[in-house]
VMD Tcl script that draws the C-alpha trace (Angstrom):
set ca {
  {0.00 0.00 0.00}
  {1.17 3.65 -0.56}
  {1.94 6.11 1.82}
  {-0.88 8.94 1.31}
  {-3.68 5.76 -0.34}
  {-6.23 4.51 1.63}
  {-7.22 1.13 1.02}
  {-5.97 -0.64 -1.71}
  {-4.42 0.90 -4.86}
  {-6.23 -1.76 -7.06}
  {-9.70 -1.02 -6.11}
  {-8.96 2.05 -6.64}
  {-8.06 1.84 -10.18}
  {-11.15 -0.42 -10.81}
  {-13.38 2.39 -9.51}
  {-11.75 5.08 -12.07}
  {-12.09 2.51 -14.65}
  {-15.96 1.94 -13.76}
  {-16.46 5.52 -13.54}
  {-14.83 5.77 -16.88}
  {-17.02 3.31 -18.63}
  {-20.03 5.43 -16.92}
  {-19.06 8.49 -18.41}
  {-18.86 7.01 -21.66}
  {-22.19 5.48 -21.43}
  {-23.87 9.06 -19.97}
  {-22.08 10.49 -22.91}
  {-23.35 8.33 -25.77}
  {-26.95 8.70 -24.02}
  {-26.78 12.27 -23.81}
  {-26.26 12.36 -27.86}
  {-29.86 11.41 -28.85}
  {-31.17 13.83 -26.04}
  {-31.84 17.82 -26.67}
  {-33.15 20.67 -24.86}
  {-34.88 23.39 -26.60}
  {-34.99 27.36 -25.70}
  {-37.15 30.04 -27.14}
  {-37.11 34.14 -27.00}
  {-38.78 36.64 -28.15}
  {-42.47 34.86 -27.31}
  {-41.74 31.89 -29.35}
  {-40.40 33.63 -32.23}
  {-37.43 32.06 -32.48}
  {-36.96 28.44 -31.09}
  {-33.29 26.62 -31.26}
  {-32.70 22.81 -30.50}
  {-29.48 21.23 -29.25}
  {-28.28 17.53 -28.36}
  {-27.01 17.07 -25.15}
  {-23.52 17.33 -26.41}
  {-23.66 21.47 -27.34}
  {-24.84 20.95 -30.95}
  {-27.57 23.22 -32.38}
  {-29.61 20.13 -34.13}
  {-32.70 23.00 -35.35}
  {-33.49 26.58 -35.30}
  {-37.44 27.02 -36.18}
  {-38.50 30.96 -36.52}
  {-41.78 32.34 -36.84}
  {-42.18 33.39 -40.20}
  {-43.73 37.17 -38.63}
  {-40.23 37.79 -37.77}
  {-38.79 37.29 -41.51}
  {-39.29 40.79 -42.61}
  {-36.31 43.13 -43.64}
  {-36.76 45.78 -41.35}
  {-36.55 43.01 -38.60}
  {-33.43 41.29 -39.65}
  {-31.31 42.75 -36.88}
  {-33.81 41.81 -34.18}
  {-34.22 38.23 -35.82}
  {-29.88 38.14 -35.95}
  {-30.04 39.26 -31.93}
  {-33.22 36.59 -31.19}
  {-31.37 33.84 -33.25}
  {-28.26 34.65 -31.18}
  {-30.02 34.29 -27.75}
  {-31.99 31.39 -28.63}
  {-28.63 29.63 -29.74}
  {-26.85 30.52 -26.45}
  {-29.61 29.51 -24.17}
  {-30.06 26.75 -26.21}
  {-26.20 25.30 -25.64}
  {-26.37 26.49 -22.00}
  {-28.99 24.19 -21.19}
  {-27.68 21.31 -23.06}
  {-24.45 22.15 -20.40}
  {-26.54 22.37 -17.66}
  {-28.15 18.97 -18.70}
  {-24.53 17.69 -18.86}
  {-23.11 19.01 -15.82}
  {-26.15 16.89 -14.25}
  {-26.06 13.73 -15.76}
  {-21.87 14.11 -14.80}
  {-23.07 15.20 -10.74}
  {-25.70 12.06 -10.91}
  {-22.20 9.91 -11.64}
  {-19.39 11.81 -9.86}
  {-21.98 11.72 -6.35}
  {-21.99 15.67 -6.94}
  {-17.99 16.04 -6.35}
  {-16.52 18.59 -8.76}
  {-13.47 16.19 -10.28}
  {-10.21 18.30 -11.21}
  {-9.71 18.14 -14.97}
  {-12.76 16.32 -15.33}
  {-14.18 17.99 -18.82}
  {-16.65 17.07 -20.84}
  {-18.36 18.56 -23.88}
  {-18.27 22.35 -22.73}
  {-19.26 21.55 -19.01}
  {-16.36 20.83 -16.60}
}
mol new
graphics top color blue
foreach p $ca { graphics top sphere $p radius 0.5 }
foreach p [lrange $ca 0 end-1] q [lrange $ca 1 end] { graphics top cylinder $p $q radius 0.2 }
display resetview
């Protein structure tokens, strides 16, 4: 046994290595979930998978009108953020669920660490 290890060194390394195939599996689970975020009353909706990708970006077709492109550009823009935060957030809980809520030094995943 090392000086500084409790228990054994072996189980040890057999609980990173379980906790290693978990992540993997939360990860590959995570890809065929999404979150989706609307602003501006609906107007514009985005979509993302649970790994930070924008899978759909529906807007109302009120909003399509020259004179509103710059609002649409600014909705677009928040939708998309809010969008990819959540699918972070929805990371950064599946990770907690698995990690027993510990904050793991280098532990990064798809945008959330």
């Amino acid at each position: 046994m090392l000086k500084g290890f409790p228990g054994n060194i072996s189980e040890l390394l057999e609980g990173a290595q379980e906790m290693q195939k978990k992540m993997a599996e939360v990860q590959e689970e995570l890809r065929g979930r999404e979150v989706e975020a609307s602003v501006g009353g609906g107007m514009v909706t985005v979509k993302a998978t649970g790994q930070g990708l924008v899978s759909s970006v529906i807007i109302d077709p009120e909003v399509i009108k020259e004179s509103e492109k710059e609002m649409l550009q600014d909705l677009v823009k928040a939708a998309t953020n809010e969008a990819i935060r959540k699918s972070q957030a929805m990371m950064q809980e599946e990770v907690g669920k698995l990690t027993g809520g510990l904050g793991i030094p280098g532990l990064f995943l798809g945008g959330v660490q």
